[in-house]
N, CA, C and O atoms as a Tripos MOL2 file, in Angstrom:
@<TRIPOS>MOLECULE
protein
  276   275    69     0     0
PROTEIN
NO_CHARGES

@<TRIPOS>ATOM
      1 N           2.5900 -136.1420  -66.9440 N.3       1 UNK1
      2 CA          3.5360 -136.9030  -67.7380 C.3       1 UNK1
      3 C           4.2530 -135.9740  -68.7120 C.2       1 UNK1
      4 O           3.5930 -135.2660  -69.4720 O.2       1 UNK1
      5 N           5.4150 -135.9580  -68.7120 N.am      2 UNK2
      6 CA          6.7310 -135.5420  -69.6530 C.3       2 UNK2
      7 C           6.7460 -135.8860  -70.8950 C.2       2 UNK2
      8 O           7.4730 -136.8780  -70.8430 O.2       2 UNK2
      9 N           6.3760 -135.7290  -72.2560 N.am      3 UNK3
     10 CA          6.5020 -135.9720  -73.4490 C.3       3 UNK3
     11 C           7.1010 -135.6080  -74.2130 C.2       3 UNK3
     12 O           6.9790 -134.3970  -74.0250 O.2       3 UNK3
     13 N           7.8720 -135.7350  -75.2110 N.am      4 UNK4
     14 CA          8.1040 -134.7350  -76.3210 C.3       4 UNK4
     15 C           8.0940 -135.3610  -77.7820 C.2       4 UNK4
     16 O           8.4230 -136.5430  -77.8810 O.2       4 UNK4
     17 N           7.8240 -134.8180  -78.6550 N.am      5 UNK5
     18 CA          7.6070 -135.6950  -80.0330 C.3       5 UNK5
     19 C           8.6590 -134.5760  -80.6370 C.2       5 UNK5
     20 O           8.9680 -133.4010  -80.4370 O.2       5 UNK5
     21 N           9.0340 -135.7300  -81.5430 N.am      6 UNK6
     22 CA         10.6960 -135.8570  -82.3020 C.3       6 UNK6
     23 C          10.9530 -135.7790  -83.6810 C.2       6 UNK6
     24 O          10.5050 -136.7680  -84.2610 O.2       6 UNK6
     25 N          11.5170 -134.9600  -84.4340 N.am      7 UNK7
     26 CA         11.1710 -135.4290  -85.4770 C.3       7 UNK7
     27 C          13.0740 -136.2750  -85.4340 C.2       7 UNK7
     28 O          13.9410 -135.9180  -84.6370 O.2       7 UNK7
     29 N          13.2800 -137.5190  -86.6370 N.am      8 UNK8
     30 CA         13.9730 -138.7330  -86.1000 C.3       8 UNK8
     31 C          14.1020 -139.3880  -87.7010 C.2       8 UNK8
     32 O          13.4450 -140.2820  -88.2330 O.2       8 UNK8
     33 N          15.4420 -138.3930  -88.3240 N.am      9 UNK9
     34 CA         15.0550 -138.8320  -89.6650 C.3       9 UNK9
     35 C          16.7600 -140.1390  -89.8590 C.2       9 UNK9
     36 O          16.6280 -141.2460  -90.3800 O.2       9 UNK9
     37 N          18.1460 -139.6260  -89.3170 N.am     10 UNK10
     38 CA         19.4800 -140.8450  -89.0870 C.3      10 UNK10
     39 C          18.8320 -141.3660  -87.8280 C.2      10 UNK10
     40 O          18.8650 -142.5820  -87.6340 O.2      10 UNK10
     41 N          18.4510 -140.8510  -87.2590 N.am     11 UNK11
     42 CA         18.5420 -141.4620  -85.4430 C.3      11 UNK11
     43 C          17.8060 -140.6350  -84.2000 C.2      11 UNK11
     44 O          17.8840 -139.4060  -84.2060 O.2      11 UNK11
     45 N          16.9510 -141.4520  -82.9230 N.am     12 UNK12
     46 CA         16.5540 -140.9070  -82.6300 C.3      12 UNK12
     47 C          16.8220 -139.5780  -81.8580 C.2      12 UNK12
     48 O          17.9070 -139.4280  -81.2970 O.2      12 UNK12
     49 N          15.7350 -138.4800  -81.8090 N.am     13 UNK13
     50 CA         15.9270 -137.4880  -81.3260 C.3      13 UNK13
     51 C          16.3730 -136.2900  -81.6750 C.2      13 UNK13
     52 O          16.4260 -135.3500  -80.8820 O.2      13 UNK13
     53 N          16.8140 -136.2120  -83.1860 N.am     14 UNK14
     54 CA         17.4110 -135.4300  -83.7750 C.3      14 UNK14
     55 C          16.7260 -133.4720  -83.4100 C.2      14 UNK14
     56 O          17.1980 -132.3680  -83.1370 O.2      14 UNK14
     57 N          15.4480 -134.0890  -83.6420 N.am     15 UNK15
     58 CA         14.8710 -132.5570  -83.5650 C.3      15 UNK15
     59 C          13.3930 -132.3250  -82.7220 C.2      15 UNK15
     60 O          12.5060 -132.7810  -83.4430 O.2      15 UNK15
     61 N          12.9460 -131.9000  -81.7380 N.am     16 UNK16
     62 CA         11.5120 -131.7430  -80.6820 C.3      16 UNK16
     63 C          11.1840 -130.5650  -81.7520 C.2      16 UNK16
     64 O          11.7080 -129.5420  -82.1900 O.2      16 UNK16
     65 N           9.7540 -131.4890  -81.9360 N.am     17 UNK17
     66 CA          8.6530 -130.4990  -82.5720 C.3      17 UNK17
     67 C           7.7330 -129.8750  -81.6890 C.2      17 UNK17
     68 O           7.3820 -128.6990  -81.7960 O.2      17 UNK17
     69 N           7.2260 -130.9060  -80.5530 N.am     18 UNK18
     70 CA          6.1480 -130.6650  -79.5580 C.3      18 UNK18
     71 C           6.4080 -131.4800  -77.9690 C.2      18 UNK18
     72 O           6.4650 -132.6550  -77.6090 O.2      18 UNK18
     73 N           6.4790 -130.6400  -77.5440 N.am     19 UNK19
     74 CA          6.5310 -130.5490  -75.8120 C.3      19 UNK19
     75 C           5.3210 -131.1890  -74.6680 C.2      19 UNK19
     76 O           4.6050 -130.1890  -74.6200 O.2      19 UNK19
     77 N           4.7730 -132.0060  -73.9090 N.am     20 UNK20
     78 CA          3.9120 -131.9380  -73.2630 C.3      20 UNK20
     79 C           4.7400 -131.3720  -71.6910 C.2      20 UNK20
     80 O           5.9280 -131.6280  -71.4990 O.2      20 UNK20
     81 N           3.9730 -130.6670  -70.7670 N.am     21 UNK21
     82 CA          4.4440 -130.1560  -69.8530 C.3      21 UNK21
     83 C           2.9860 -129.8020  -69.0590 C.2      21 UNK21
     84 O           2.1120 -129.1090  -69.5790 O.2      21 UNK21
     85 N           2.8620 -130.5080  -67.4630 N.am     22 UNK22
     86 CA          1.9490 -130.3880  -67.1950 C.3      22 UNK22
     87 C           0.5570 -130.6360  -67.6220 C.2      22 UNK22
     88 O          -0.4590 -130.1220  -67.1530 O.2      22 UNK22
     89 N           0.6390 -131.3560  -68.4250 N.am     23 UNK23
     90 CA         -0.7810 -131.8870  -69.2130 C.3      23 UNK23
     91 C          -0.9450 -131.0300  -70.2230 C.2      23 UNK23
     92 O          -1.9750 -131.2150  -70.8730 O.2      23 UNK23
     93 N          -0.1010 -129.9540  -70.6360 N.am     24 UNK24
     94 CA         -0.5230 -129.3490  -71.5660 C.3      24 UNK24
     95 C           0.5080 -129.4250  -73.2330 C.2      24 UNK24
     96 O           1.7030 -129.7110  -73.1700 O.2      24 UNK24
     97 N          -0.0670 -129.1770  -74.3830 N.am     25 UNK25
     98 CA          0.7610 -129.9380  -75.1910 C.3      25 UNK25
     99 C           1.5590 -128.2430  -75.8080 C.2      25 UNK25
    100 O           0.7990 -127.2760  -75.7410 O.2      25 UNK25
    101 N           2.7470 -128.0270  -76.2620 N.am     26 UNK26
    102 CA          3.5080 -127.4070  -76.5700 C.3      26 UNK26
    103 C           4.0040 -127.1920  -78.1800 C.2      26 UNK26
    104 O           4.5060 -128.3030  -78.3530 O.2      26 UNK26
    105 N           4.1220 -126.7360  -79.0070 N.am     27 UNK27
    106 CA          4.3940 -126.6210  -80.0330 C.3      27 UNK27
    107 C           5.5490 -125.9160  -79.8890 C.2      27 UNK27
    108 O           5.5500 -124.9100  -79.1790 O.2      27 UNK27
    109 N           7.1410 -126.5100  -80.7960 N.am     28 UNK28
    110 CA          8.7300 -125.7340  -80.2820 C.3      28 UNK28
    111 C           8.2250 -125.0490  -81.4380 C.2      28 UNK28
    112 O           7.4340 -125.4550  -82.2900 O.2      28 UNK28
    113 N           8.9650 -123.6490  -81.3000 N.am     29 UNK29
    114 CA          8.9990 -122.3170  -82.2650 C.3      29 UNK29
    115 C          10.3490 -122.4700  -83.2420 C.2      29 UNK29
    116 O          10.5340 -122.4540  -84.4580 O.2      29 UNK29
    117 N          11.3480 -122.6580  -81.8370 N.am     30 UNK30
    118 CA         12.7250 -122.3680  -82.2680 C.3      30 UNK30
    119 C          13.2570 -123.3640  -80.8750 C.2      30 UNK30
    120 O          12.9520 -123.6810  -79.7250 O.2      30 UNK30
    121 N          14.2800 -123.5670  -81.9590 N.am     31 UNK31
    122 CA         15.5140 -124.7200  -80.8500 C.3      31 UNK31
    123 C          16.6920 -123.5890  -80.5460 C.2      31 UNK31
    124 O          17.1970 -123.1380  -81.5740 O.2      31 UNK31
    125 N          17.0910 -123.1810  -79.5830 N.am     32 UNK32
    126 CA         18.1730 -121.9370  -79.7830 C.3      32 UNK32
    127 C          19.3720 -122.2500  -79.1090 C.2      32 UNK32
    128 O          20.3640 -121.5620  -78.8680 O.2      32 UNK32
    129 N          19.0370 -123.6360  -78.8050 N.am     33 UNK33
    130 CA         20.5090 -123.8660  -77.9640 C.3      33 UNK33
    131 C          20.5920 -125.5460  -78.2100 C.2      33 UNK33
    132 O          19.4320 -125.9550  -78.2510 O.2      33 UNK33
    133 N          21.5510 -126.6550  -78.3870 N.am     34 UNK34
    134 CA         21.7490 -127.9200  -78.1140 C.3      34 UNK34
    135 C          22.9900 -128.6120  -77.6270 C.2      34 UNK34
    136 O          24.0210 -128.0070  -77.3310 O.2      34 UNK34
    137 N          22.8790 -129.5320  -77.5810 N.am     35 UNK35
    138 CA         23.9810 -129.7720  -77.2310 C.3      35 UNK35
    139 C          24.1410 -131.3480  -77.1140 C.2      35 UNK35
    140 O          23.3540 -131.9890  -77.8110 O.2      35 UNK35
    141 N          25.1960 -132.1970  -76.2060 N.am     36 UNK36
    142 CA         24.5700 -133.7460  -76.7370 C.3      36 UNK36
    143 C          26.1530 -134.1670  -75.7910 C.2      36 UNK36
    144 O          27.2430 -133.7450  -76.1790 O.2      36 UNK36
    145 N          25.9670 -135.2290  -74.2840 N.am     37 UNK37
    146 CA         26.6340 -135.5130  -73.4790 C.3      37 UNK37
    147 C          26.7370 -136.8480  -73.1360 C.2      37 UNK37
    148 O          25.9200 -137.4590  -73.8260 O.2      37 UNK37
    149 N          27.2480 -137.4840  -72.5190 N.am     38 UNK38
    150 CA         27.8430 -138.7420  -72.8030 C.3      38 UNK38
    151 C          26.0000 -139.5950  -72.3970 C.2      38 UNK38
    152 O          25.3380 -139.5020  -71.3630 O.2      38 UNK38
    153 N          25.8020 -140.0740  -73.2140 N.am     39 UNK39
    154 CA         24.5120 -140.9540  -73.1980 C.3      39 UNK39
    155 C          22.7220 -139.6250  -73.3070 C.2      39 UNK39
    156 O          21.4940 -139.6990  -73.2660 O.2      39 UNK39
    157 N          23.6110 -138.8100  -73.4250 N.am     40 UNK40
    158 CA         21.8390 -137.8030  -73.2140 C.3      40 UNK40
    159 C          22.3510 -137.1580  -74.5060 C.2      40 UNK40
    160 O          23.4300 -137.1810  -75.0990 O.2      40 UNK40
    161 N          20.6450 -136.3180  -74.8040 N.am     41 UNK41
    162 CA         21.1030 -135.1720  -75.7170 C.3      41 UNK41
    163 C          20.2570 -134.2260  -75.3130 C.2      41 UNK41
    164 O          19.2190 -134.6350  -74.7920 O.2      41 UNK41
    165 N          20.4440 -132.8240  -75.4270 N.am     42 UNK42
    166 CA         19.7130 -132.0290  -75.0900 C.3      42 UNK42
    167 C          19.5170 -130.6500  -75.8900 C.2      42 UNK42
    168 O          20.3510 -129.9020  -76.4000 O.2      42 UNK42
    169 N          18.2520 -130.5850  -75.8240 N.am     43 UNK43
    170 CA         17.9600 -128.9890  -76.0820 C.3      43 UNK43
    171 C          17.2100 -127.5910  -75.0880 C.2      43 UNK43
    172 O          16.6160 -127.7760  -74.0250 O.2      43 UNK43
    173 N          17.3950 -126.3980  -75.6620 N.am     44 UNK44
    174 CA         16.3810 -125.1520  -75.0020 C.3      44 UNK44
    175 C          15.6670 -125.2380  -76.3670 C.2      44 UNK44
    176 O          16.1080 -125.6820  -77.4270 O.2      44 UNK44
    177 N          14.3520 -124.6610  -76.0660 N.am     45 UNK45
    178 CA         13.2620 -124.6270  -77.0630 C.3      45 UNK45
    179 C          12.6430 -123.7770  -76.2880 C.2      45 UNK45
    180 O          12.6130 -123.7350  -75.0580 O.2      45 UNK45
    181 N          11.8240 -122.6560  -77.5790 N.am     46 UNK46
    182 CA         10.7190 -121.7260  -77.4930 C.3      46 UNK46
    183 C           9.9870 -122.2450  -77.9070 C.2      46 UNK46
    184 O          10.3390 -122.7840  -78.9560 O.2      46 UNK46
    185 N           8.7930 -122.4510  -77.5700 N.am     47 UNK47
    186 CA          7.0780 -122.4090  -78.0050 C.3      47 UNK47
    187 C           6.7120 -121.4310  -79.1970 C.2      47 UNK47
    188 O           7.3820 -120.6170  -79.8310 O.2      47 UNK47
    189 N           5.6930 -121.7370  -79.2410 N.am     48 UNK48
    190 CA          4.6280 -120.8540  -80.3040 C.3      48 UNK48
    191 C           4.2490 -119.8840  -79.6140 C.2      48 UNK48
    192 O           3.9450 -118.8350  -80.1830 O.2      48 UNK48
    193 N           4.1730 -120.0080  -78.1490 N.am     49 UNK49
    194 CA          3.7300 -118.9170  -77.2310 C.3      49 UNK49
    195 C           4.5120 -118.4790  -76.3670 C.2      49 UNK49
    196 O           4.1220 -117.9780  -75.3120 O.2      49 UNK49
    197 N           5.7060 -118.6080  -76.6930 N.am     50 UNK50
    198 CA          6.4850 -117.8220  -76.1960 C.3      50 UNK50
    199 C           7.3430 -117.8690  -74.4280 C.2      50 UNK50
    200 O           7.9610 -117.0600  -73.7360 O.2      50 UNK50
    201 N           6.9440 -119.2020  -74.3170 N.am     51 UNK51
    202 CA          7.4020 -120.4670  -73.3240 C.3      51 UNK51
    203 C           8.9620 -120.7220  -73.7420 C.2      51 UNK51
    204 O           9.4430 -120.5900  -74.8670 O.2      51 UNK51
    205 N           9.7940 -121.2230  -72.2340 N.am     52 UNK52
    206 CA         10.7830 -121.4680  -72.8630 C.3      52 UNK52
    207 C          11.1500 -122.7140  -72.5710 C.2      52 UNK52
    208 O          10.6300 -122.8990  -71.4710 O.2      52 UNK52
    209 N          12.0600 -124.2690  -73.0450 N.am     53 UNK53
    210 CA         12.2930 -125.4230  -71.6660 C.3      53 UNK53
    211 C          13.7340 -125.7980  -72.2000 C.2      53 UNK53
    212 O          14.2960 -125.4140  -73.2260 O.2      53 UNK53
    213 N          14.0990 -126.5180  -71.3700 N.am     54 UNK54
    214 CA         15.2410 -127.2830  -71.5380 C.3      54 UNK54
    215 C          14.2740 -129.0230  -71.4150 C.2      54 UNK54
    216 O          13.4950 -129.5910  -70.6500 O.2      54 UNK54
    217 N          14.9800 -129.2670  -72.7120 N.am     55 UNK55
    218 CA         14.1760 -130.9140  -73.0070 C.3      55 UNK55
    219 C          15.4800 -131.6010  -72.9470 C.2      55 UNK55
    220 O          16.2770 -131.1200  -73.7530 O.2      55 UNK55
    221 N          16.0690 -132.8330  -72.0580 N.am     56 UNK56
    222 CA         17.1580 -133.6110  -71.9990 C.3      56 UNK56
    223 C          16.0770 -135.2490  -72.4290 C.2      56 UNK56
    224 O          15.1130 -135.7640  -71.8620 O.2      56 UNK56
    225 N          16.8390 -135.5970  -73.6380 N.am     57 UNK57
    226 CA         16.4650 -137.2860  -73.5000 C.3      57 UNK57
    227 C          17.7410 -138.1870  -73.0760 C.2      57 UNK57
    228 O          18.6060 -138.3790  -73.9310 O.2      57 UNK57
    229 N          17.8330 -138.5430  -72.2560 N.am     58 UNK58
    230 CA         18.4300 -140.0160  -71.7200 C.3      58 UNK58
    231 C          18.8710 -140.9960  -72.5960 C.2      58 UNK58
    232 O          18.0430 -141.8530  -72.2900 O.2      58 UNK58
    233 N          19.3860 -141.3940  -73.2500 N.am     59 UNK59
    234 CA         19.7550 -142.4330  -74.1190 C.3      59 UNK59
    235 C          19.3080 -143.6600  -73.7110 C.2      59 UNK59
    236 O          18.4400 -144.3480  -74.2490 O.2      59 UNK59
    237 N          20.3490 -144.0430  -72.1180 N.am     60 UNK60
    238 CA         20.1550 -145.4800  -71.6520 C.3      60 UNK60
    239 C          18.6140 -145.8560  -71.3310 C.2      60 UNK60
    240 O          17.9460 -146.8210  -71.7010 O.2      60 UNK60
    241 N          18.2750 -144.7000  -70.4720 N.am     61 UNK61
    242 CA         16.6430 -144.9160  -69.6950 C.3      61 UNK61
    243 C          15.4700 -144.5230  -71.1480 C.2      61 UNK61
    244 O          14.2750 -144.4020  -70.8800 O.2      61 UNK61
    245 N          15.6530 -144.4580  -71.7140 N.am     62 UNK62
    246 CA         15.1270 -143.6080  -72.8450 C.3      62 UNK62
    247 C          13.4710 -142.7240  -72.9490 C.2      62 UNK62
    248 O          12.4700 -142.6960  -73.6640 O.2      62 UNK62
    249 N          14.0020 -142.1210  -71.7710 N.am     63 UNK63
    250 CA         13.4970 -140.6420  -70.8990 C.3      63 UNK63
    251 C          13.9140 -139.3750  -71.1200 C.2      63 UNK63
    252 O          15.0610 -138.9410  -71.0120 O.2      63 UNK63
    253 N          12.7060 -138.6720  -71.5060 N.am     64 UNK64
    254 CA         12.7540 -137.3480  -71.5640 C.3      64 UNK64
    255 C          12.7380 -136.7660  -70.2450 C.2      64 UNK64
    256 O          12.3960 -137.4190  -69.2590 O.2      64 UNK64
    257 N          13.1550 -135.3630  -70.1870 N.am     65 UNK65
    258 CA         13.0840 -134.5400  -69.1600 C.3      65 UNK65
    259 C          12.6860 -133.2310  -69.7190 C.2      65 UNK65
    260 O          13.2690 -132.7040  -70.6670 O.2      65 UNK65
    261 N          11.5440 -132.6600  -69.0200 N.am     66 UNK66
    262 CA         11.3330 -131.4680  -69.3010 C.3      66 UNK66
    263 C          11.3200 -130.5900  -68.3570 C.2      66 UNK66
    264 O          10.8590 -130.8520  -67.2460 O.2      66 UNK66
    265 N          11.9600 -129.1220  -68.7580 N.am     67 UNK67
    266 CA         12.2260 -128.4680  -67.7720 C.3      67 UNK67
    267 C          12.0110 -126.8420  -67.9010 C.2      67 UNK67
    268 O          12.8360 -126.1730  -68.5230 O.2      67 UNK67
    269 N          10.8910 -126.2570  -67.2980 N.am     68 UNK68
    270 CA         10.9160 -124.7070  -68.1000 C.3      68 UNK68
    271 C          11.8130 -123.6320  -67.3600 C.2      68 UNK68
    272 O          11.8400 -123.5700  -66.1310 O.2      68 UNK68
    273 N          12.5700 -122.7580  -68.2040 N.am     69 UNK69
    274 CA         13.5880 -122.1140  -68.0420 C.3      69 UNK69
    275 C          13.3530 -120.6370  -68.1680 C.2      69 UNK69
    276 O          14.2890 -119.8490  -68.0300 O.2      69 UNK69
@<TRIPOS>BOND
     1     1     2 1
     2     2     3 1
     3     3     4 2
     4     3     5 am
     5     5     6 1
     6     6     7 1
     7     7     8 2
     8     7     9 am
     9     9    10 1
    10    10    11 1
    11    11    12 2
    12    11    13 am
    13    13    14 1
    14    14    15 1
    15    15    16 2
    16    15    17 am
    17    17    18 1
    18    18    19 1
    19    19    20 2
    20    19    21 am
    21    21    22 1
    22    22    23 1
    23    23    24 2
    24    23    25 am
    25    25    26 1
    26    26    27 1
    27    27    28 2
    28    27    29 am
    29    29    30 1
    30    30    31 1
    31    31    32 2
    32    31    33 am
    33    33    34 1
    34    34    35 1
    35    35    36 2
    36    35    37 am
    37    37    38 1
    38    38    39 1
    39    39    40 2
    40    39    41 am
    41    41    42 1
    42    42    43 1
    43    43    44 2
    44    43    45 am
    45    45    46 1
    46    46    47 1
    47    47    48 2
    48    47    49 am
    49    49    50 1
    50    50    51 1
    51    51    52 2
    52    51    53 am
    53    53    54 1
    54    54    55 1
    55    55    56 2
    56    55    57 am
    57    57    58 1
    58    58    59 1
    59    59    60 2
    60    59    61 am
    61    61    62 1
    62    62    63 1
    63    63    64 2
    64    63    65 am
    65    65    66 1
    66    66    67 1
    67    67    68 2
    68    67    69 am
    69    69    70 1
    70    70    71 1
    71    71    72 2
    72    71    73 am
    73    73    74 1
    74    74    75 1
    75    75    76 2
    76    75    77 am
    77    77    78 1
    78    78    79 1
    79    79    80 2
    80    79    81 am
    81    81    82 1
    82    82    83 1
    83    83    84 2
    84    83    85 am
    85    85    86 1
    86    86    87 1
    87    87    88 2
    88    87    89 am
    89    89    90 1
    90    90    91 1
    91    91    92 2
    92    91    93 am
    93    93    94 1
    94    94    95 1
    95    95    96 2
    96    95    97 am
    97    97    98 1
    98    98    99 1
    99    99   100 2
   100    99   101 am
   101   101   102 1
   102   102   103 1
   103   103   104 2
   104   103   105 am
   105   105   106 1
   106   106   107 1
   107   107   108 2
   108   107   109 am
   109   109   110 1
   110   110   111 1
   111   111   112 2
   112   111   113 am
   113   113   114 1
   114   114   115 1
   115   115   116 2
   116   115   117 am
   117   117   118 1
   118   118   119 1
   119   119   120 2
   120   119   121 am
   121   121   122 1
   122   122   123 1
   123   123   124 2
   124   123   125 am
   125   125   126 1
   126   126   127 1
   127   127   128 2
   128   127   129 am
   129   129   130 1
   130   130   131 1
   131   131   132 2
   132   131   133 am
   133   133   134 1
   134   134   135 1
   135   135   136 2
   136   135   137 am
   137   137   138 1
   138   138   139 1
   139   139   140 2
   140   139   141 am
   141   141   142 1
   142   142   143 1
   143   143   144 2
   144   143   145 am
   145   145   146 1
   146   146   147 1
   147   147   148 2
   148   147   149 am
   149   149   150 1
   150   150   151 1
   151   151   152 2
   152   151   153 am
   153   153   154 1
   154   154   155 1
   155   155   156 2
   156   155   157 am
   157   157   158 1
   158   158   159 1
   159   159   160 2
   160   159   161 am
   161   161   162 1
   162   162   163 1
   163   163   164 2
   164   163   165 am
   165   165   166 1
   166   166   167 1
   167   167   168 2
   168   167   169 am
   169   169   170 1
   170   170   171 1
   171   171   172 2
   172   171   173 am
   173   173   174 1
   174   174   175 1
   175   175   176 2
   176   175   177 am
   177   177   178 1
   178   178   179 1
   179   179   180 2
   180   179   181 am
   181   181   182 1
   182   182   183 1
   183   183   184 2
   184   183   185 am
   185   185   186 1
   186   186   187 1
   187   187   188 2
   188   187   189 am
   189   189   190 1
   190   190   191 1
   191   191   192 2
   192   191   193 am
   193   193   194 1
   194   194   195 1
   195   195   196 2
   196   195   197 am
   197   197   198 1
   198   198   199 1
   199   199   200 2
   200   199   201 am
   201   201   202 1
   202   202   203 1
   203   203   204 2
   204   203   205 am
   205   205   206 1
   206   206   207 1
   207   207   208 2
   208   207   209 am
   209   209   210 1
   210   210   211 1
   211   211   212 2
   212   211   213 am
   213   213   214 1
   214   214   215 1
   215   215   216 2
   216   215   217 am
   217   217   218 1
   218   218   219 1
   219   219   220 2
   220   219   221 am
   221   221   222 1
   222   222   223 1
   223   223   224 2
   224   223   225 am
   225   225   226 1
   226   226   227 1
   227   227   228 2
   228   227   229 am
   229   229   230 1
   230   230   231 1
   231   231   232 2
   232   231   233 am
   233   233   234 1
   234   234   235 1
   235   235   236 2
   236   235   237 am
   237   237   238 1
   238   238   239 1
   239   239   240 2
   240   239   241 am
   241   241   242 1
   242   242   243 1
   243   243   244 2
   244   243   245 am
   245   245   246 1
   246   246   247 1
   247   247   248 2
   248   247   249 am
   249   249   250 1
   250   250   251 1
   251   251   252 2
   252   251   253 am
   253   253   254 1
   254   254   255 1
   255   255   256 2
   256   255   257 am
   257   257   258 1
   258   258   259 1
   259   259   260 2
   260   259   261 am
   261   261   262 1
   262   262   263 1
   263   263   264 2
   264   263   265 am
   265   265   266 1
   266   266   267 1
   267   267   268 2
   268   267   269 am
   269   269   270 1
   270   270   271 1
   271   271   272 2
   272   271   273 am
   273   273   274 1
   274   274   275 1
   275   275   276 2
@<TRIPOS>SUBSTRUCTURE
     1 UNK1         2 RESIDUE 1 A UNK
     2 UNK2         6 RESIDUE 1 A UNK
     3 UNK3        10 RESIDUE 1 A UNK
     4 UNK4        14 RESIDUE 1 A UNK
     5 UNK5        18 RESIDUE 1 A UNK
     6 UNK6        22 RESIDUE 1 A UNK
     7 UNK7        26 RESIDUE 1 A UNK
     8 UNK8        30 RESIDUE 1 A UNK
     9 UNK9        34 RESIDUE 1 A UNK
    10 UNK10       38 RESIDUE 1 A UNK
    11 UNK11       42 RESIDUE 1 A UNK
    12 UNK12       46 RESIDUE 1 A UNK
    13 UNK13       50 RESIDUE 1 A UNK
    14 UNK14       54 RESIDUE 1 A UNK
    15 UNK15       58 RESIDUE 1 A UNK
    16 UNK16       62 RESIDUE 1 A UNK
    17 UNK17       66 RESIDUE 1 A UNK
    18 UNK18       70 RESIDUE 1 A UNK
    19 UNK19       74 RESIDUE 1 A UNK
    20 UNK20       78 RESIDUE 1 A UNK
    21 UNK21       82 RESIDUE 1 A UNK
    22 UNK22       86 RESIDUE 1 A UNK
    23 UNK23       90 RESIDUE 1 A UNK
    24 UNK24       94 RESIDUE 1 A UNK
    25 UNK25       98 RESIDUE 1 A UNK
    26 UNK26      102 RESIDUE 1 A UNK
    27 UNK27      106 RESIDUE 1 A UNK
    28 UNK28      110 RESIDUE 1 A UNK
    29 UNK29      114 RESIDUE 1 A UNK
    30 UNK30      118 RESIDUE 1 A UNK
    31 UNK31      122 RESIDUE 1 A UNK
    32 UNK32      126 RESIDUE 1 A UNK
    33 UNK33      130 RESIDUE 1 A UNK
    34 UNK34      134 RESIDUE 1 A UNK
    35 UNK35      138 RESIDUE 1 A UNK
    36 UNK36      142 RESIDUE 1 A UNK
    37 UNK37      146 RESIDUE 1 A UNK
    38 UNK38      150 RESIDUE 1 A UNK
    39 UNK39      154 RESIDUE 1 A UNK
    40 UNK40      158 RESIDUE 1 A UNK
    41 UNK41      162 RESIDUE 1 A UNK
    42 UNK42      166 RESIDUE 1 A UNK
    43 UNK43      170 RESIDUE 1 A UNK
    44 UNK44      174 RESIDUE 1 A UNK
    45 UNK45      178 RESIDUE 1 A UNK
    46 UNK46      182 RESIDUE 1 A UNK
    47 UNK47      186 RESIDUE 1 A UNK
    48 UNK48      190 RESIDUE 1 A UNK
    49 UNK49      194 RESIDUE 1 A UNK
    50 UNK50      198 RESIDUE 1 A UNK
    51 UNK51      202 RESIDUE 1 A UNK
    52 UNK52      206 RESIDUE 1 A UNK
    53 UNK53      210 RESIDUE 1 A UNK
    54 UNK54      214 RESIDUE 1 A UNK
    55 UNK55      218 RESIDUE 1 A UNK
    56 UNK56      222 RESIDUE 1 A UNK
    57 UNK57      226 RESIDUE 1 A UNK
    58 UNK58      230 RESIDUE 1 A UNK
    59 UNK59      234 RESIDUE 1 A UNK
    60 UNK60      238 RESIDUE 1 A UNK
    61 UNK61      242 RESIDUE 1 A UNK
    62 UNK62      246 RESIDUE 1 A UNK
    63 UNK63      250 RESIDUE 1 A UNK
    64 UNK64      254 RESIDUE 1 A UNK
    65 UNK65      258 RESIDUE 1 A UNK
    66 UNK66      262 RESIDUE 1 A UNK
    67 UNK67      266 RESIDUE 1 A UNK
    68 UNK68      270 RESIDUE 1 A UNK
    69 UNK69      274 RESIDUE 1 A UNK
């Protein structure tokens, strides 16, 4: 299962603190890229360990996607 926890202070999704990927849980380091498209928003994120993903949430379906890059 795909997770990501948010921090969500105007609205959701603003900022991924922590990643699940493969059952394993992720801590973001750094957000180094975003961006935000008609109904999704998205980021790249580094880990604490030095992992990298592209996290897209879905607006309508209100689904994350995780994706390592």
């Amino acid at each position: 299962m795909e997770a990501v926890e948010c921090r969500s202070d105007t609205e959701y999704a603003e900022r991924p603190l922590s990643l699940v990927w493969e059952g394993q849980r992720y801590e973001i380091a750094e957000i180094f890229s975003r961006w935000r498209g008609p109904g999704e928003k998205g980021f790249c994120v580094k880990t604490v360990n030095g992992l990298a993903f592209e996290l897209t949430y879905q607006e309508i379906s209100d689904d994350w996607h995780v994706q390592p890059i």
